[in-house]
C-alpha positions as CSV (number, residue, x, y, z in Angstrom):
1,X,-6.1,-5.6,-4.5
2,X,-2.3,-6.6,-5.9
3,X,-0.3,-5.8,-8.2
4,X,2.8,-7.5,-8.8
5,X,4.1,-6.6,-12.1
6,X,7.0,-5.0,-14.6
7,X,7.8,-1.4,-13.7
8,X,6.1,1.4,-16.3
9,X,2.9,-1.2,-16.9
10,X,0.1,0.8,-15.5
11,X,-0.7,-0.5,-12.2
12,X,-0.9,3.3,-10.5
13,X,-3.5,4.4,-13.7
14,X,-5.5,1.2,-13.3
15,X,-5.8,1.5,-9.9
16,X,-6.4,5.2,-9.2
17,X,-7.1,6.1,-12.3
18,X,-7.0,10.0,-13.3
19,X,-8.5,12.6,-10.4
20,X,-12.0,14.1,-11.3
21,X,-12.5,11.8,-14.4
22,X,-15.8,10.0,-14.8
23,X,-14.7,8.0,-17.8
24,X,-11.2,7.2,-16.3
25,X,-11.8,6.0,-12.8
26,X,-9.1,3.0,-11.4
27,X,-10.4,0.3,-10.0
28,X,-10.0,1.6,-6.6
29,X,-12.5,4.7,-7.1
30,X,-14.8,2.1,-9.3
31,X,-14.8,0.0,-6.2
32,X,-16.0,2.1,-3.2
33,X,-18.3,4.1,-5.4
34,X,-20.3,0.6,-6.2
35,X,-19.8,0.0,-2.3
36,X,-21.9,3.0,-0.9
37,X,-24.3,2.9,-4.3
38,X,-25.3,-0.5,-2.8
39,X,-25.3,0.8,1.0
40,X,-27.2,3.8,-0.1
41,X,-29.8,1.3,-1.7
42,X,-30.3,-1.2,0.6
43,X,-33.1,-0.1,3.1
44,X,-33.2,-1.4,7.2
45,X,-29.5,-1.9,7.4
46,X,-26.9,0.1,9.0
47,X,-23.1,-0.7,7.5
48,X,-20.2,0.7,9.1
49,X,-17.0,0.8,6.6
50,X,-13.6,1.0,7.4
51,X,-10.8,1.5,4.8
52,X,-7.0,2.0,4.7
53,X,-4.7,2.1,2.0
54,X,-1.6,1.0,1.9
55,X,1.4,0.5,-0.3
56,X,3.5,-2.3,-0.2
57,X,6.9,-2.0,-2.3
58,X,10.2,-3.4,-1.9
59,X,9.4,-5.2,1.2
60,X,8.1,-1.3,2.7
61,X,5.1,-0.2,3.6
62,X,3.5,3.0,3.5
63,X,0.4,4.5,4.4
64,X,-1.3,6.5,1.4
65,X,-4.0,8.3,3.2
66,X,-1.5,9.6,6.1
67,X,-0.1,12.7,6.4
68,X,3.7,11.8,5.5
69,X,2.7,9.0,2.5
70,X,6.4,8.5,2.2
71,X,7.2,7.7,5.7
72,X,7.7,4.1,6.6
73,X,5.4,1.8,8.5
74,X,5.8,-1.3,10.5
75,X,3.9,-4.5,10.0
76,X,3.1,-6.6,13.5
77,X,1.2,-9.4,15.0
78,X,-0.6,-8.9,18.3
79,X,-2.4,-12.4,19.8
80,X,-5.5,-11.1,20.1
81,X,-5.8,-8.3,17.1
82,X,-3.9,-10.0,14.7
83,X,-1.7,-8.4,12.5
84,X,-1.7,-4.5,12.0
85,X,0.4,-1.8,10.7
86,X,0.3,0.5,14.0
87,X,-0.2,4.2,13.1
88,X,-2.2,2.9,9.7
89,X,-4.8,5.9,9.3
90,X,-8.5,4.1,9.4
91,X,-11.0,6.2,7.4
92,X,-14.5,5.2,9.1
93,X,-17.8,5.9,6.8
């Protein structure tokens, strides 16, 4: 997902949406709950889902399911991973 606009506009609400609201769910709850309601549907298939979330702002990036949301992450390129954020928390379902 990105967002790329004004200030004040909604993107947080959209994408999160309010905590423990079933009518007010952002895009981002909306989005894994449709994920594991077709996993948990689908019969003689094993899935394996990884997930981070990250925030990119100002040119910084920060890991929103680590412990320290505000602390700074790096952004790198390996030749045979790719490119990774190193320390990036990877929830595993």
């Amino acid at each position: 997902m990105h967002g790329d606009w004004i200030s004040g506009c909604g993107k947080s609400f959209t994408m999160q949406g309010v905590p423990d609201s079933s009518k007010h769910k952002g895009i981002i709850p909306r989005a894994f709950e449709h994920i594991f309601e077709a996993i948990d549907t689908s019969e003689g298939i094993k899935y394996l889902v990884h997930a981070s979330y990250l925030e990119i702002y100002n040119e910084e990036i920060r890991d929103l399911l680590g412990k320290d949301v505000k602390r700074k992450m790096d952004l790198k390129e390996h030749p045979e991973k790719g490119v990774y954020i190193p320390g990036m928390i990877l929830a595993i379902n």
